[in-house]
C-alpha positions in Angstrom: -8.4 -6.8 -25.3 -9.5 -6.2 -21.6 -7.6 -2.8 -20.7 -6.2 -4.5 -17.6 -4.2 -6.9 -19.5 -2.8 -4.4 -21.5 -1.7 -2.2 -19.2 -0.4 -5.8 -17.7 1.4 -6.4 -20.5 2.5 -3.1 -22.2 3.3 -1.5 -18.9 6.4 -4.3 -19.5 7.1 -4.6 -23.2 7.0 -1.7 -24.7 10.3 0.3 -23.2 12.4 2.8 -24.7 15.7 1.2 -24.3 18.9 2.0 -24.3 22.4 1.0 -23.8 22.5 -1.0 -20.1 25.6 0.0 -18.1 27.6 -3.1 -16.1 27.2 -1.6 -13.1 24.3 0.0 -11.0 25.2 2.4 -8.6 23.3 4.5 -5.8 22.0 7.7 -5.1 20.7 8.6 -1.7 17.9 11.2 -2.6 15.7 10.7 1.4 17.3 10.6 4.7 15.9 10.3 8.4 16.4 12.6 10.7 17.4 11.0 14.2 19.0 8.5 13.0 21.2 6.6 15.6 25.0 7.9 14.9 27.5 6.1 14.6 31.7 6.0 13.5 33.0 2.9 11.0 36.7 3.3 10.5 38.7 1.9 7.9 39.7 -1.1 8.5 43.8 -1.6 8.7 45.2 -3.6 5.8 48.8 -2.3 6.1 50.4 -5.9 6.9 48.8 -7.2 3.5 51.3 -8.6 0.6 49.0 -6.4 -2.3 46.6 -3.5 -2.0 43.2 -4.4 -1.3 40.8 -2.6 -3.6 37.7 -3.4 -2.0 37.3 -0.7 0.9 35.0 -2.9 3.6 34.4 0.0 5.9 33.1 2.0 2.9 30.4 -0.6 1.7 29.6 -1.1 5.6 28.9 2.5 5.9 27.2 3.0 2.7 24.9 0.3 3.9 24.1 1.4 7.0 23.2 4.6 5.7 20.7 3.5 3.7 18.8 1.4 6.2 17.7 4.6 7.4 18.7 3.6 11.0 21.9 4.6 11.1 23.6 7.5 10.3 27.6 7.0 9.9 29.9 10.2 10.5 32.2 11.1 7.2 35.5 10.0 8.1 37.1 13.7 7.9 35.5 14.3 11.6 36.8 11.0 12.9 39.1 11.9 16.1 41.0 9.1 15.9 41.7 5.7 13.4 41.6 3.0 16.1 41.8 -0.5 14.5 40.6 -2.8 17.6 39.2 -1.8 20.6 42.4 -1.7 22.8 43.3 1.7 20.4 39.9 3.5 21.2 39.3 6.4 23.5 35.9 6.3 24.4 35.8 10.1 25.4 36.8 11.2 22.0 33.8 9.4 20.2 31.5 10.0 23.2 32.7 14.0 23.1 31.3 14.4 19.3 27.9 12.7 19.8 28.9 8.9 18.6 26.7 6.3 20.0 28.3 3.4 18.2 31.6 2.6 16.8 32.9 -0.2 14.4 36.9 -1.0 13.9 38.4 -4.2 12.2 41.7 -5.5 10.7 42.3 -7.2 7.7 45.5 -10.4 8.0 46.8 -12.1 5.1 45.9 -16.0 6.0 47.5 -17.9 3.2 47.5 -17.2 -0.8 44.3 -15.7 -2.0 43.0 -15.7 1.6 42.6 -13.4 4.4 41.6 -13.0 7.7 38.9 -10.2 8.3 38.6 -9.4 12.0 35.7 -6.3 13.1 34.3 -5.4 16.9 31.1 -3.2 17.1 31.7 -1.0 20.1 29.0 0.7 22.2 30.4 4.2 23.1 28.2 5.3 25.3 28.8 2.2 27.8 32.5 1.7 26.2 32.1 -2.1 25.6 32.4 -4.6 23.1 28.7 -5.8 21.6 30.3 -8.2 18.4 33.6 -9.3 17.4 34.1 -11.7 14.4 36.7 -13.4 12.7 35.8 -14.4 8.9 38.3 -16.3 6.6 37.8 -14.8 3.3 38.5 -15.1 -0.2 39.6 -12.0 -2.1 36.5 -12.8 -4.2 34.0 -12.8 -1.3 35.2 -9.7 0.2 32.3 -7.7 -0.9 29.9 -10.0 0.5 31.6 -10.3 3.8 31.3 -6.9 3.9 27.6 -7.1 3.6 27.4 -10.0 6.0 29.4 -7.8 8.3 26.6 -4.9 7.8 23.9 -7.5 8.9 25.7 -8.6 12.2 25.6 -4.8 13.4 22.1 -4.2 11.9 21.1 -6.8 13.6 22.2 -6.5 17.1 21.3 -2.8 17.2 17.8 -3.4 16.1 17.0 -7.0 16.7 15.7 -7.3 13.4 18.1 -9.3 10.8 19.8 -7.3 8.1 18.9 -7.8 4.4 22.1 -6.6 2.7 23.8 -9.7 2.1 21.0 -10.6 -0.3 20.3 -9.9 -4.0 18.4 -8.4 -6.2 17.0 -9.7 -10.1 15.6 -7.5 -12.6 15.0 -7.0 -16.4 17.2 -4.9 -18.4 16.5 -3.7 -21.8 19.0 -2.6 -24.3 19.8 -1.2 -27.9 22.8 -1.5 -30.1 22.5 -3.2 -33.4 18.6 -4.2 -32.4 17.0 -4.7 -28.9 17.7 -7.0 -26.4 16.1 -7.8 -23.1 18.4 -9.1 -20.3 17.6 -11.4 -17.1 19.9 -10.1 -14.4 21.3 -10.6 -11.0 22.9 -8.2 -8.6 23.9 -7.3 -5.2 21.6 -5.1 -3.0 24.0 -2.2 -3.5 24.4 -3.0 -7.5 27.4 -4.6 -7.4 28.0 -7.7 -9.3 25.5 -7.8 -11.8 25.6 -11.2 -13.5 23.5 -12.4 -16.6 21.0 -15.3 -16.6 20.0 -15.2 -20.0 19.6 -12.9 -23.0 17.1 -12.6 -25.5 15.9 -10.7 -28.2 12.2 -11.3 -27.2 10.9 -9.8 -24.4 11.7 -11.1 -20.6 9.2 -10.8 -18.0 8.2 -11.4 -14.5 11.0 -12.8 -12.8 10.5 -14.6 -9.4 12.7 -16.0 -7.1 12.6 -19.6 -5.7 12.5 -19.5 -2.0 16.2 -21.2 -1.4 17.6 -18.4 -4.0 19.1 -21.4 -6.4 16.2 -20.2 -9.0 14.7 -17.8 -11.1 11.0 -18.5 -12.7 10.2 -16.1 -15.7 8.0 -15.6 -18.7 9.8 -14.8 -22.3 8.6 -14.4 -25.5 11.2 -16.3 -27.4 8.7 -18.8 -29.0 6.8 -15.3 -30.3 4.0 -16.1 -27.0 4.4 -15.9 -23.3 5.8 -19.3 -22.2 7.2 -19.9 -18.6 10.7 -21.0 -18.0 12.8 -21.9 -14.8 16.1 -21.8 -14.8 18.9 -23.3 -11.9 21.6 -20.2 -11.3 24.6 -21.7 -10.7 23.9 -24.5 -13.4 22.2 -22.2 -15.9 20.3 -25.0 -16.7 16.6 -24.5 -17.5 13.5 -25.9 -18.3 10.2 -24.6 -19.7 7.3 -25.5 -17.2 4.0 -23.8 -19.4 3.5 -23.2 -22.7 -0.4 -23.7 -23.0 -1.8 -21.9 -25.9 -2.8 -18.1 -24.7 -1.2 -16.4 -22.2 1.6 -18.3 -19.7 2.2 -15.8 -17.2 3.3 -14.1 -13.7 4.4 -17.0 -12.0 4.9 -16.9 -8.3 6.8 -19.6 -6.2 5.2 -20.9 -2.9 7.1 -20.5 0.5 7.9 -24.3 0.2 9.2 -24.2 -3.5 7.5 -27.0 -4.2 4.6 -25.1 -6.6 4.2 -22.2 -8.7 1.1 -19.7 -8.9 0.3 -18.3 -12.6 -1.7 -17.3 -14.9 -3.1 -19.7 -18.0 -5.8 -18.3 -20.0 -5.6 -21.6 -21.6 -9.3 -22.0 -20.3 -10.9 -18.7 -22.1 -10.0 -16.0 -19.6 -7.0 -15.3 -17.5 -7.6 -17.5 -14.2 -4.9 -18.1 -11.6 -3.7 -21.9 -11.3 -1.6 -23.5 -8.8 1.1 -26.0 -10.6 3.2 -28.4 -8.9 6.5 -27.9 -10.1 8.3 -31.6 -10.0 4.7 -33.1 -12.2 3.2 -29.9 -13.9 -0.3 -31.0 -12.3 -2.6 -28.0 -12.5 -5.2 -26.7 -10.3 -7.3 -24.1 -11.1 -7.9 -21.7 -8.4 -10.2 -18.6 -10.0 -13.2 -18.9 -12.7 -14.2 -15.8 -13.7 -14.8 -14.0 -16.8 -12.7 -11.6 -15.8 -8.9 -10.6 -16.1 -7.1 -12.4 -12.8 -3.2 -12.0 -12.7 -0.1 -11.4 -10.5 -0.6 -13.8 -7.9 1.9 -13.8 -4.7 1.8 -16.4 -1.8 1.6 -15.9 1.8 4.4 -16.7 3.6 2.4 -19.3 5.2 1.1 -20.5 2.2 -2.2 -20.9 2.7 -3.4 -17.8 0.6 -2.7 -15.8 -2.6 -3.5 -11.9 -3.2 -3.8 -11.5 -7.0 -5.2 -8.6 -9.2 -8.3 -8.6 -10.9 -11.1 -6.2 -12.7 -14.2 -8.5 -11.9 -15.4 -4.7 -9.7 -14.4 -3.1 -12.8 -11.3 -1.7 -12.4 -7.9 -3.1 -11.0 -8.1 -4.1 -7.1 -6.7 -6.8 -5.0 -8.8 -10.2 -3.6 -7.6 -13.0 -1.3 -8.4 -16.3 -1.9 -7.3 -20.0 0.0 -5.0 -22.2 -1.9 -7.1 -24.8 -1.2 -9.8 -22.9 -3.3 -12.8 -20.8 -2.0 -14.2 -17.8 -2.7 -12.1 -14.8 -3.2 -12.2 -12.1 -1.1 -11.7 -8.0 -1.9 -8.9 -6.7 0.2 -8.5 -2.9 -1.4 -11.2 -0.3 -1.8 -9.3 3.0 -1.8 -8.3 4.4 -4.9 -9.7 3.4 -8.7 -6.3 1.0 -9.2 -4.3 -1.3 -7.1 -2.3 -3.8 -8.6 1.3 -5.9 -8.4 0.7 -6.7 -4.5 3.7 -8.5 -2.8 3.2 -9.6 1.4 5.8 -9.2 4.0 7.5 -11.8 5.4 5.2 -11.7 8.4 2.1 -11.3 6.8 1.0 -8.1 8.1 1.7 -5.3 5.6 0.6 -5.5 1.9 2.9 -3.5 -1.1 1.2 -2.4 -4.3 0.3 0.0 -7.0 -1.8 2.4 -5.9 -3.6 4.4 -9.6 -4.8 7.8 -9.0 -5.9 10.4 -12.1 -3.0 8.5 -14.2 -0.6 8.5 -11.5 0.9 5.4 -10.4 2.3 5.3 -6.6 3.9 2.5 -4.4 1.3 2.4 -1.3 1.8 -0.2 1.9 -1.8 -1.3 3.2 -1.3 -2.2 6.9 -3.9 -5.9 7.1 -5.0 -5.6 10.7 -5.9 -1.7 10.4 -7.1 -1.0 6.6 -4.4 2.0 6.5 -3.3 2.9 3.2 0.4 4.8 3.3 1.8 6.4 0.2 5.2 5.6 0.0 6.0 7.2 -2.8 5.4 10.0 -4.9 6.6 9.5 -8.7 4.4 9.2 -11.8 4.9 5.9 -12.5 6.2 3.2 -10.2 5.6 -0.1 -10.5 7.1 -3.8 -9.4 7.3 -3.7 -5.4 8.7 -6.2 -3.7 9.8 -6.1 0.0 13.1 -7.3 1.2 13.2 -10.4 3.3 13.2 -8.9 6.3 10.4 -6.7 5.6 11.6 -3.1 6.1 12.5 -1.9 2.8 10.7 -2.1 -0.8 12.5 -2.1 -4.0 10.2 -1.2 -7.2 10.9 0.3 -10.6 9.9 3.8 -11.5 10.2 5.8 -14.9 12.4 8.8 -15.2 13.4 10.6 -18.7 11.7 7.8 -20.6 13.7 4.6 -19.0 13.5 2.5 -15.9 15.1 2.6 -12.9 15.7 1.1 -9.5 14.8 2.7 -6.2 14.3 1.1 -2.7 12.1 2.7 0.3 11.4 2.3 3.5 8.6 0.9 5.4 7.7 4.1 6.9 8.6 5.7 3.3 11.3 8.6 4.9 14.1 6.9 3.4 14.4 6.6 -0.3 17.3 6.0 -2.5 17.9 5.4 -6.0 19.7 2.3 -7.8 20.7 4.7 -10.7 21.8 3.1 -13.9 23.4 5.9 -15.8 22.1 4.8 -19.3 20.1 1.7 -19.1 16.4 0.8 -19.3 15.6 -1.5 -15.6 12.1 -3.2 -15.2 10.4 -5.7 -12.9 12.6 -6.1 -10.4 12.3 -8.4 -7.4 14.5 -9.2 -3.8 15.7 -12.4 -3.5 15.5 -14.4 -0.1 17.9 -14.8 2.7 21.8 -17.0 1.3 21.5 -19.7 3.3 24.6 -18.9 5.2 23.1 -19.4 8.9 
């Protein structure tokens, strides 16, 4: 077997499992220095009927935080716990270096609904730059919480926030005998729901563009066959199972198609399917290994790996067909590409004397930037507004999660405290807007 479809496939089946934990949580292990300070105070629940156990102003914090834009005072140095901005003392905030501060109130509206009110505050001009009021269910509260994280991220930076979104991966695990688990979870972790179980192997998840859909191969025919399946109906339906390999499929910005690979023909080529007929178009013929296409967000290209240089390295091609085009020459490996949201910044990863790195290739200068600096990562995939990459990385002989940022200074760790976490991709933006 060609040595880049092993590592392809035994980079991702062959894991030394063990028990998966519900829930993941988070380490910050990178921080930036000058990041823009800020105060988020607790946010006063006293007039509700029941405790709340979901602390908003926590997950806000813990968000911002990790952007690496922001870097939120611990609450023992607070001066004061001003609720709305009629209670603040600008001086106080201004006096210990605070740039920006966010309060907020929580009402009870009617049974099993509440009324969450926040302001973001500018101290050093001692105005008012948001204030929202959300009806909320107490089951929503964590996601209002990140949609509240996105509103400040946002109007600070100009660039919309990504917290509010989620996350898929695979998880394997052992009791009685070894199971591989399709998952779904908040960006911080949180809420981890299961798609599907098996006790063949799960691979290469990929979001629809709408977030209603997961594409994925499994094994559990005993051969790679590709399957989509509708999240909120669990309903699926299996969309290749040509003899040879079914693989890495890849949905187009318009969710109408799906790039994979078929080796249906002889060798592993890329093909283009159209997802509501199954009509095929081959894109690539070449005796060589191609694999792990991803679209542009236009949709007019694909990046995809393939050896035909010898060795691992990434090409362009149209989707219309053409020739395909070498975009990586530094470095002996570079595999598992995935494009911004704008187009201009390319994730992979980057081999080096049998170490495995996430690097960022900038399109319009060639630079190559190490993000990071692990033996084996793998699995990048940036978030949908393009500043931060989540990939998969192996530590004590199991998987884990980590995200990075786009200039690689901040790094944290989605830390599973016993579990075995592969492949992982970020979903697109909830249609909330």
């Amino acid at each position: 077997m060609n040595q880049l479809l092993k590592s392809i496939l035994l980079f991702s089946l062959l894991w030394i499992s063990q028990p998966v934990s519900a829930v993941i949580t988070i380490e910050i292990t990178e921080g930036v220095e000058g990041a823009i300070p800020m105060s988020v105070v607790p946010f006063d629940s006293s007039t509700l009927p029941i405790k709340l156990s979901t602390d908003i102003a926590e997950i806000v914090t813990n968000n911002l935080n990790r952007s690496g834009v922001f870097k939120v005072l611990n609450r023992a140095e607070y001066p004061a716990r001003p609720h709305y901005s009629k209670q603040v003392s600008y001086p106080q905030w201004r006096a210990i270096g605070q740039e920006y501060l966010v309060v907020g109130r929580i009402y009870n509206k009617s049974a099993g609904l509440l009324d969450v009110q926040f302001q973001l505050l500018d101290v050093l001009k001692q105005k008012q730059l948001l204030g929202y009021s959300f009806p909320v269910r107490l089951r929503n509260v964590r996601s209002t919480a990140h949609e509240i994280s996105d509103l400040i991220y946002e109007k600070i930076t100009g660039i919309r926030g990504a917290f509010n979104t989620r996350i898929a991966y695979i998880s394997a695990q052992t009791n009685k005998s070894r199971k591989y688990v399709l998952q779904v979870a908040d960006t911080d972790g949180f809420n981890p729901q299961t798609v599907l179980e098996s006790d063949e192997p799960l691979m290469s998840p990929s979001w629809s563009p709408d977030g209603q859909s997961l594409a994925y191969v499994s094994f559990e025919n005993d051969r790679p066959e590709i399957f989509i399946q509708h999240l909120a109906s669990a309903k699926r339906s299996k969309v290749s199972g040509f003899k040879g390999i079914n693989g890495a499929p890849s949905w187009s910005p318009d969710g109408k198609k799906l790039a994979l690979v078929l080796s249906k023909d002889r060798s592993p080529d890329i093909y283009i399917m159209t997802v509501a007929t199954k009509k095929l178009t081959r894109l690539t013929r070449h005796r060589a290994i191609d694999t792990e296409p991803v679209w542009s967000a236009n949709g007019e290209s694909i990046i995809f790996t393939s050896d035909r240089s010898g060795k691992p390295q990434l090409y362009e091609i149209a989707a219309s067909g053409s020739q395909p085009k070498r975009i990586t020459f530094e470095g002996s490996y570079n595999s598992a590409a995935d494009l911004s949201p704008d187009g201009k910044n390319v994730v992979m990863v980057y081999g080096d004397q049998g170490r495995y790195h996430i690097a960022l290739l900038e399109r319009e200068s060639g630079n190559l930037t190490m993000l990071t600096d692990n033996n084996l990562d793998e699995s990048p995939s940036f978030s949908p507004n393009g500043r931060m990459v989540l990939y998969a990385t192996t530590q004590g002989n199991k998987g884990v999660l980590y995200m990075v940022s786009l200039d690689g200074r901040t790094k944290y760790k989605l830390s599973d405290q016993s579990g075995d976490i592969r492949e992982p991709v970020w979903g697109p933006y909830k249609r909330t807007r």
